[in-house]
C-alpha positions, 0 to 999 in steps of 0.5 A: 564057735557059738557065733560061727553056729549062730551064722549057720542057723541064719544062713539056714533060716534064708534057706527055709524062706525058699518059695515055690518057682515063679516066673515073676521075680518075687521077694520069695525068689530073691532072698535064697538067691544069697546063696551064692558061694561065687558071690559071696567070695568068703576069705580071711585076709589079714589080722586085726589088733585090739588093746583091751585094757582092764583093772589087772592091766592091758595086753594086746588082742587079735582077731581074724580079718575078713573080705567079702561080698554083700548083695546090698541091693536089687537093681532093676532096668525095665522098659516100661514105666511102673513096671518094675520085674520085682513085684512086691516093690512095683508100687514104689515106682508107678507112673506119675505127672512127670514120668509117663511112658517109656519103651524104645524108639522103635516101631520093630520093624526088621528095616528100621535103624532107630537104636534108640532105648529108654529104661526106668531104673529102681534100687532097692535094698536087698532083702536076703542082704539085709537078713544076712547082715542082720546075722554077721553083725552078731556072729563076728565072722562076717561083715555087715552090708550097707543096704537095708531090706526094701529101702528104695536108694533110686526110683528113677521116676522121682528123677525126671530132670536127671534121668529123661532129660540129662541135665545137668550130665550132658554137659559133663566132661565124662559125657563129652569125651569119647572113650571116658567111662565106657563100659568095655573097649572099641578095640576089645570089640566088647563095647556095651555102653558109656556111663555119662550122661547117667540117665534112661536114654542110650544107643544100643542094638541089644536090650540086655545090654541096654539094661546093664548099662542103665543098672551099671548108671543107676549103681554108680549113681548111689554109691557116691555122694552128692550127686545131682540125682533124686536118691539116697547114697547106698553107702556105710561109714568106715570105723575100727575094723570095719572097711565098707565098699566105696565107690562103684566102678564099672569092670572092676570086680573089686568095687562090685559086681553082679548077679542076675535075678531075671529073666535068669537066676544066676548062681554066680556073678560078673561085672559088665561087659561079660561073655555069658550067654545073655536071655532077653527079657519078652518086656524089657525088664530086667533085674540084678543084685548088686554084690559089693565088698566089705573087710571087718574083724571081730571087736575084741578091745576098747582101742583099735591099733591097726591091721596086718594083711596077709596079701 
């Protein structure tokens, strides 16, 4: 019980930190954000069993298995190079000798048919995730994310020759065949992008939509290992009683899923397509949180013996 108290007294730390409302997405804005009982998707699914031995003997002890969400990062999709919508980490990210302008191939007039668009891509560590890791890994009730507070997994300035000119993933079989790795379906009539070549340059007629699809290519970037990008893998090791995310797959829930942060702070999260109403960003910056799943259980032996799940 002292843990589950230690829990709440965190979850009401983050609630103190709460900042006065702001148009610009800021640290004080994203923190609360956590918030989020329909991210969060807190439940106990199984039973965990420890043999813990001692000089009378060993028995055999349990402990409740739990699943849920951890926002481990912020992922921002915006237009114009060095402007990151997350203020305090714009810096990581300004323009450089090899990542200058960007924008859309389009001079906006209403007659043009140029669906040309380019955005920047930054994830960053989430700084409410982290925190809330920070009390899960001491209370034994909650599991603890992968991301650390500001570490930046991909800026897609430092990532020219993969992010401005696709190489090498123009010439990858998901980037050649048509219907691989789409975000939505033809036939569903909800077909918001495709995640090969996983670079800045897209055809798309609606900016939101646009910024989904780069956010979904730069997720999909950092949950996996070696791929031919500039990043950090945003990724934990498994150990006993403790199930990290894996790999991020668009549309599926169960891999992640996202929160907006702007130009609309959403309560509840989604994955892409979806049918909510979507706000377009004046400048073309938008930014998500990235809520991905995690199963653990309390340590309660020094030999892990395995796990029964209710479902």
């Amino acid at each position: 019980m002292k843990r589950l108290h230690r829990l709440r007294a965190g979850i009401a730390t983050i609630l103190l930190t709460m900042g006065a409302p702001s148009f610009a997405l800021t640290t004080a804005t994203i923190v609360p954000s956590v918030l989020a009982p329909d991210c969060l998707e807190y439940r106990v699914v199984g039973i965990c069993y420890w043999l813990y031995c001692s000089s009378g003997g060993c028995s055999v002890r349990t402990s409740v298995k739990v699943r849920h969400y951890v926002p481990d990062a912020v992922v921002a999709s915006y237009s114009n190079t060095g402007e990151n919508p997350w203020l305090e980490v714009r810096a990581m990210s300004l323009p450089n000798a090899s990542a200058q302008g960007g924008g859309d191939g389009t001079t906006n007039h209403g007659h043009e048919n140029n669906l040309a668009r380019f955005k920047q891509a930054d994830v960053v560590g989430h700084p409410g995730g982290w925190t809330f890791s920070q009390f899960a890994a001491s209370s034994g009730y909650a599991c603890q994310g992968a991301g650390t507070a500001f570490m930046p997994y991909l800026l897609s300035t430092l990532d020219t020759l993969a992010w401005r000119y696709n190489i090498p993933e123009m010439l990858y079989p998901e980037a050649l065949t048509p219907g691989e790795r789409e975000i939505g379906t033809r036939s569903g009539r909800n077909l918001w992008g495709n995640v090969y070549p996983r670079g800045g340059f897209l055809h798309q007629t609606d900016d939101y939509k646009s910024a989904a699809v780069v956010a979904q290519r730069a997720g999909d970037i950092v949950t996996r290992r070696g791929q031919p990008h500039v990043y950090q893998p945003l990724l934990a090791t498994a150990r006993d009683g403790y199930w990290p995310a894996g790999a991020l797959i668009e549309s599926d829930a169960a891999t992640g899923k996202w929160q907006e942060l702007t130009p609309r702070l959403s309560r509840t999260c989604a994955v892409f397509p979806h049918s909510d109403t979507r706000l377009q960003a004046q400048r073309g910056d938008y930014a998500w949180a990235l809520w991905r799943p995690y199963s653990c259980c309390r340590r309660r032996g020094q030999t892990f013996l395995g796990s029964t799940d209710f479902n």
